[in-house]
N, C-alpha and C positions, 0 to 999 in steps of 0.2 A: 504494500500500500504506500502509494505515493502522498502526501501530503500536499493538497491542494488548496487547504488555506489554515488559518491559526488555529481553527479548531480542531482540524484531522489530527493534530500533534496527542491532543489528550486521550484518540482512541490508540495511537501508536503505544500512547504511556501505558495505557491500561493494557495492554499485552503481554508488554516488554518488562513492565515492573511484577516484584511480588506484590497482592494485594495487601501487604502494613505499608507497603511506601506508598501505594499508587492511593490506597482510602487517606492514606494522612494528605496527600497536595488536593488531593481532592475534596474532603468533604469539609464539613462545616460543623457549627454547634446545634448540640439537642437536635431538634426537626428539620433545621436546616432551612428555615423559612426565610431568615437573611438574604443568604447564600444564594437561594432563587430569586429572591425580588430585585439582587443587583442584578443579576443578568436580565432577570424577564422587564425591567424598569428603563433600561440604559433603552434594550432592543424598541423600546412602545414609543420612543422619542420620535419622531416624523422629523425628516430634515426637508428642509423650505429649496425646489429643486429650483432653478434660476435658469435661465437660458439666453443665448446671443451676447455673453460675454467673452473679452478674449482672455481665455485662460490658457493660451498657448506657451506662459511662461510661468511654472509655479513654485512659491517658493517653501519650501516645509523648515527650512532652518527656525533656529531662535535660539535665545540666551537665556541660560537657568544660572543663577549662584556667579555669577562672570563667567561665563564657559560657556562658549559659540556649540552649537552640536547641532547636528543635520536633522533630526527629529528631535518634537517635542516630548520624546519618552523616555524613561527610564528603566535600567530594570530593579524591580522592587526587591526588598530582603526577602530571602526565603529560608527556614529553618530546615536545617539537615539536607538541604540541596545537593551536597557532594554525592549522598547517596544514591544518588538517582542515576549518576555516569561516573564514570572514572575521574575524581579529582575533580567532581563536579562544577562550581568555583570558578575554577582557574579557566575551565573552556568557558563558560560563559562571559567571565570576564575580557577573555579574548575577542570573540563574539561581539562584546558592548563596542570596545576599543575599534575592531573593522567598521561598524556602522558608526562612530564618532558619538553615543550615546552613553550617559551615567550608567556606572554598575555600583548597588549599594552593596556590602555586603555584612550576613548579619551578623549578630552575635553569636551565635547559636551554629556556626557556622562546620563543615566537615574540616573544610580547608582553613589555616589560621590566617589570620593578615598577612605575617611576612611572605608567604606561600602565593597569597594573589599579588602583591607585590611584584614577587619575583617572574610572574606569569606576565603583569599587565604592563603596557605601552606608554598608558594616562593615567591622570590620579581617581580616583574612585572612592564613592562616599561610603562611611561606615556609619551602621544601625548598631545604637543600643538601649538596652531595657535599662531601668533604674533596679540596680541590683544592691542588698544590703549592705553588702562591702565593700564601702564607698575606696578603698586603697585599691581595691582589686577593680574596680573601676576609672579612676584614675592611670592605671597602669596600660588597661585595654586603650585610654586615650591617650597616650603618652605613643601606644605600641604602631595606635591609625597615626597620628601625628608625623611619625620615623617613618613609615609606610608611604605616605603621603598624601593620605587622605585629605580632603580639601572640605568635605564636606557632614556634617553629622544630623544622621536619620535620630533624633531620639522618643522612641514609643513607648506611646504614653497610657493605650487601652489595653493595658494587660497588668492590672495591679495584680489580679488573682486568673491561672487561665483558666480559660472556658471546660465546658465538658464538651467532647468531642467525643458521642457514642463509635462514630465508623472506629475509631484507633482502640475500642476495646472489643469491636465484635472481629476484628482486623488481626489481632495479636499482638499488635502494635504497644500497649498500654493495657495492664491490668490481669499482664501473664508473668509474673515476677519469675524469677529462678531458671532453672532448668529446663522446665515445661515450656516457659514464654520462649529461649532460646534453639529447643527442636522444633518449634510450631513457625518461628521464623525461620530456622535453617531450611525446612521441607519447604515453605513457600519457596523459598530461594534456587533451592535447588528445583526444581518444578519451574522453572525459567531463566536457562542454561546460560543464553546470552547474556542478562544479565549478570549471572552466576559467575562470571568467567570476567567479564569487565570490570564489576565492582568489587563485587562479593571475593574474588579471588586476586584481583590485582588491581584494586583501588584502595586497599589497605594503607594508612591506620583507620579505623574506622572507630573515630572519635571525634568530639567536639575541641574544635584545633582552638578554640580563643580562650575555649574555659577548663582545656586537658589540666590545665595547673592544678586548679584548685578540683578537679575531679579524682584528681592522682591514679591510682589502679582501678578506679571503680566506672569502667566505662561502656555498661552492658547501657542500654536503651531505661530498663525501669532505674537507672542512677541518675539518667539526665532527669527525666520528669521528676523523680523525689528533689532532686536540685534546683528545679524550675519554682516546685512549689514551698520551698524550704527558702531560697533566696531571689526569688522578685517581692518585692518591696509595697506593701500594703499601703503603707503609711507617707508616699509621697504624697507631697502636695506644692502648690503653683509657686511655692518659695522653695524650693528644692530645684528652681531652674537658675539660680542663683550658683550653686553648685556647679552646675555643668557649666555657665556661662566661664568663671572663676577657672575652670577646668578647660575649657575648650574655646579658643581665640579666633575659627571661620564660623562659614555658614551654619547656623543652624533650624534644622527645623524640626517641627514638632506635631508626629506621627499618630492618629487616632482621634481627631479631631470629627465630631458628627452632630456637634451645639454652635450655636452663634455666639454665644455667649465664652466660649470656652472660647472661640475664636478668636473674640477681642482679648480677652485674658491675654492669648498668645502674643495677640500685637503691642499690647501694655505691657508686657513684659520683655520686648523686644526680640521676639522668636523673628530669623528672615524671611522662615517659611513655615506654610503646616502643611499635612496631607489629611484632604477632608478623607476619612477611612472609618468604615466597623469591622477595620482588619478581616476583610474579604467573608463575611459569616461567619467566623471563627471563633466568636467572643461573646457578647450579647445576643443569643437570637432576638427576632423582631424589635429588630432597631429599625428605623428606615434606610433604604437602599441608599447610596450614596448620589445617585443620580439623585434622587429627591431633597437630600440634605443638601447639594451642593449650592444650589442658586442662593437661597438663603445667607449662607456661608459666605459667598462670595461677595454679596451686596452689604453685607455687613463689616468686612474689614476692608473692601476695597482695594485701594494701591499701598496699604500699610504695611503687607507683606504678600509675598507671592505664595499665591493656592496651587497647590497641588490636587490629583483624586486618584486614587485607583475604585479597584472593585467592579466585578463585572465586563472588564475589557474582554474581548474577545477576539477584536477585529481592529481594521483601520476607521471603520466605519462608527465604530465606538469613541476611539480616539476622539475625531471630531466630535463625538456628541459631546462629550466631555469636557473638551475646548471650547463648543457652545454656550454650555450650561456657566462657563466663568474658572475651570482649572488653565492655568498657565504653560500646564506640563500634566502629562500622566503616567504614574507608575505601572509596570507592566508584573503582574504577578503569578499568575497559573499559567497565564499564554508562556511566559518565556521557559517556566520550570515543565511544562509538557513538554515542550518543543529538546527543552535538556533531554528528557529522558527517552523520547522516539527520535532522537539523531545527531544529539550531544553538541559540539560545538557547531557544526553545519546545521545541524534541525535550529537553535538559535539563531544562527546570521540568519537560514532562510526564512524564521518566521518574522523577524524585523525587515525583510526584504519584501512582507505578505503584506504587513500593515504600512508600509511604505506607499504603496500599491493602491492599495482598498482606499488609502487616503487621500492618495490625487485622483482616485476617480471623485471620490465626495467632494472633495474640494472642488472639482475643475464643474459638476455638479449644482454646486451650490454657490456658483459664479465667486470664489473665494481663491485669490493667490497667493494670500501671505498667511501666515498662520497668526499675522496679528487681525485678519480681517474676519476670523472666524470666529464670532459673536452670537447673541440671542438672533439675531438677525437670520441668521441661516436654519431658525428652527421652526417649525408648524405650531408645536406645542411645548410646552415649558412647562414640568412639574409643581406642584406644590404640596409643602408638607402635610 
């Protein structure tokens, strides 16, 4: 199966991967009703189609954070990405660098910082969680800083995480010991290809940012008891004080789906937020982010630059996005499908897909610059 556009990557995934990896990128919290309403929300948008313009010259560039780059996209953090290809990370990071697009990479990460570093061409922004041990967090920014990170993702919807039923009917979470590790080994083996690329020579197969303070203890049920042992309940909007004190570029501020919480950000002096309910993963029934976005956007205005992910799927989303008032959009499941049905080529070609999808939208909705791409190009505009 050839992949014929962004979303044939996610049935390639579901092949290719064991089902604990393929249900973790994929699904969402509890019922997963989020998780549908970004996608089925983004797609219900009508774009306003325009005709007898000359769009024979289009321009999709624009500038995020000082940084010229040929599309308005990024690709978003993804936790335990490496798993999904060999050294997973590092090809993708390659990937962002050919199409001249941000790669964030997370915390949470297979591959450590130095590691993509040493892979990448350009600087590239790093995501993190507010984690108890503020030294050990310090350090993680000290480590992007030396790296050359330029830019910092910091996420803010995840005090406590979600329940994610697929990761325990999956084996993914909630098979501790020995049982959880043969129930993983036989998915794995039961899908050779990958068995052989990851599973067998994509090793260390550990969390490369937080292998420190993990030490010997780097089965799957250690990260999550880690996860919920040491992410941080008790932040709050004066603990950006902190990271500011700590970290001297960009920054922006990841989880944002209130207006109110918006301005916070811009009163507080965030460069940026990413309007997100962390792709359905967190609160279910929140609203989609298509729906929180407009709001969001009219509320803080040019105080800082919006971000959106959630429910991308396409080029054609893109622009809805850019409509609705994001600047830029993170690219989250599309890029980690496209990882794991054809590793660093299945990602350059899916940026090649939404590159695509998007000058036809644009030349469509009589739009050549990506700053022309306003409410203006849309039929219908959500509301909360």
């Amino acid at each position: 199966m050839k992949a014929a556009s962004a979303l044939d990557y996610r049935e390639l995934a579901r092949r290719r991967l064991p089902p604990f990896l393929f249900e973790y990128i994929d699904g969402g919290s509890y019922a997963e009703v989020t998780l549908r309403r970004n996608v089925a929300d983004l797609e219900d948008i009508a774009l306003r189609q325009r005709v007898l313009n000359d769009v024979s010259a289009l321009d999709l560039s624009t500038t995020l954070f000082g940084h010229q780059q040929s599309l308005p996209v990024a690709l978003a953090p993804i936790g335990l990405a490496g798993m999904n290809a060999r050294r997973g990370e590092t090809q993708a990071v390659r990937a962002a660098n050919a199409a001249n697009v941000p790669f964030c990479l997370s915390t949470v990460s297979v591959c450590p910082i130095a590691e993509v570093a040493a892979a990448s061409s350009q600087p590239f922004w790093f995501q993190l969680y507010m984690i108890r041990d503020r030294a050990f967090m310090r350090d993680l920014l000290a480590q992007a800083k030396a790296a050359g990170c330029t830019t910092l993702v910091f996420t803010v919807d995840m005090p406590v995480p979600g329940s994610r039923y697929r990761d325990y009917h999956s084996g993914l979470a909630g098979a501790p010991g020995l049982l959880g590790d043969m129930r993983r080994w036989f998915q794995g083996a039961m899908h050779p290809d990958w068995a052989w690329d990851v599973g067998i020579n994509g090793k260390p197969h550990q969390l490369g940012n937080v292998a420190p303070v993990l030490k010997e203890n780097t089965g799957l049920e250690d990260f999550f008891a880690w996860m919920r042992n040491n992410f941080d309940p008790s932040v709050t909007w004066r603990d950006l004080d902190f990271i500011r004190e700590t970290w001297d570029g960009p920054l922006i501020i990841k989880g944002i789906l209130d207006e109110a919480d918006a301005r916070n950000a811009a009163d507080l002096g965030a460069d940026g937020i990413v309007v997100s309910n962390h792709g359905g993963r967190q609160l279910d029934g929140v609203p989609s982010t298509a729906r929180a976005l407009p709001v969001i956007a009219d509320a803080v205005g040019d105080r800082l630059t919006v971000l959106a992910d959630g429910g991308v799927r396409s080029g054609l989303d893109v622009v809805r996005m850019l409509a609705l008032g994001a600047k830029g959009v993170l690219l989250g499941r599309a890029w980690v499908y496209a990882l794991a049905g054809g590793g660093q080529e299945g990602v350059a070609h899916m940026l090649r897909l939404i590159e695509a999808e998007m000058r036809v939208a644009m030349a469509l909705t009589g739009c050549t610059r990506i700053q022309d791409i306003t409410r203006e190009a849309l039929v219908n505009i959500p509301r909360l």
